[in-house]
N, C-alpha and C positions, 0 to 999 in steps of 0.2 A: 426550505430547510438548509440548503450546503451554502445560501449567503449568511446565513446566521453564523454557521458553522464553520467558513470562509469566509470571514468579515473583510479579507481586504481585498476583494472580490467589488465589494459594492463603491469603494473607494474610485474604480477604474470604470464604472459602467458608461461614462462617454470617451473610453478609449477602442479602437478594436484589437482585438487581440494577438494579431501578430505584434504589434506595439508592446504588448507587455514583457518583462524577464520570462527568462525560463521558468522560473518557476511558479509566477502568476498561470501563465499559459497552463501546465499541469493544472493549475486551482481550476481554471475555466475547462479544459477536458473532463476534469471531473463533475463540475457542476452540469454540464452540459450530460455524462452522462446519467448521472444521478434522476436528472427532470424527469426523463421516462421512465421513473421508478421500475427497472428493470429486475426476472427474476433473477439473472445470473450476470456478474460485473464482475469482467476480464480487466485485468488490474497488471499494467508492465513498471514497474520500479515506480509505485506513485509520489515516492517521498524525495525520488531524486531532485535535488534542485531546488527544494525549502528549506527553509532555516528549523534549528527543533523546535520552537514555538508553534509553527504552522503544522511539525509531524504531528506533535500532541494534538491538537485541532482534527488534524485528517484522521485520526487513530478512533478520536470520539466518534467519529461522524460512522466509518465504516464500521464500529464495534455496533451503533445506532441503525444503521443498515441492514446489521447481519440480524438484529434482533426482532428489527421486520419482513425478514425472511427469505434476504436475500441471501445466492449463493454465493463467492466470493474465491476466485479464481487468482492467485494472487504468484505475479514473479518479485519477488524483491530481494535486493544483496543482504539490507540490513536485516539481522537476524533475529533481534532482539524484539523488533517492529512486525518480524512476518511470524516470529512466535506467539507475539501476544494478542494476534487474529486468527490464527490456523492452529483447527482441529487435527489435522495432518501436515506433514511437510514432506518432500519429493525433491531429492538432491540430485540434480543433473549435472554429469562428466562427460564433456565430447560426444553430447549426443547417447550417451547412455545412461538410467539410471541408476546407480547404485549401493542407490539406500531409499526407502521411503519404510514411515510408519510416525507414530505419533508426535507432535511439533514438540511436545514436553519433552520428549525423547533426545533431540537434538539441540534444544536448548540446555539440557542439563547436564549432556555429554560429552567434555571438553575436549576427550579424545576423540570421537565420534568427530566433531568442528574442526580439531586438527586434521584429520585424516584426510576430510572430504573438501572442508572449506576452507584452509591454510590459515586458520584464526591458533593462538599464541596460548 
C-alpha cells in the first residue's frame, strides 16, 4: 500500500536510508510504520520536509488509513493538513492546553488561529 501511495519510495529501494533527504526518510518512517498495519499511528509533523505533491500523496494514504480503522494521533504545524484529518484538534501553549474541541472549529475561526497560533 504506502509504496503505491509513496511512489518515490520504490525509486530508492537499493539505497539505505540514512542516504536519503529528509524528507524521503519521513516516506520510509512512514512506510515502515504503516507495514504493521497498526491500530493507533503517532504521527509527529509528518509533512515536514516534503514537497506539496508528496503532502497531497500522504493526506490520501492517512485519510485511507483512517478509513480502515486506524486511530490517528497527529502533531502537526500545518493547519490546513491536520484539519482536514482531525475529528478534534488540541492547541498546546507552554505545556498547557488551551483550547481543544472540534478541528472545524479552529479551521474556520480566524480569530480563534490568531489568538492561539499567530496565523494573520
Amino acid at each position: 500500500m504506502s509504496s503505491v501511495i509513496l511512489p518515490v519510495l520504490r525509486t530508492h529501494l537499493d539505497q539505505r536510508a540514512q542516504n536519503l533527504s529528509g524528507g524521503e526518510q519521513q516516506m520510509v518512517a512512514m512506510a515502515r510504520a504503516l507495514i504493521r498495519n497498526p491500530s493507533l499511528l503517532l504521527l509527529d509533523e509528518p509533512t515536514e520536509g516534503l514537497s506539496p505533491m508528496v503532502v497531497k500523496h500522504l493526506l490520501r494514504l492517512l485519510r485511507e488509513v483512517q478509513a480502515r480503522g486506524t486511530t490517528i494521533l497527529l502533531i502537526e504545524q500545518r493547519l490546513k493538513f491536520a484539519c482536514s484529518l482531525a475529528d478534534r484538534a488540541v492547541i498546546m501553549l507552554n505545556g498547557r492546553i488551551p483550547w481543544d474541541g472540534p478541528s472545524v472549529a479552529v479551521r474556520d475561526d480566524v480569530e480563534l488561529q490568531h489568538r492561539y497560533l499567530g496565523t494573520s
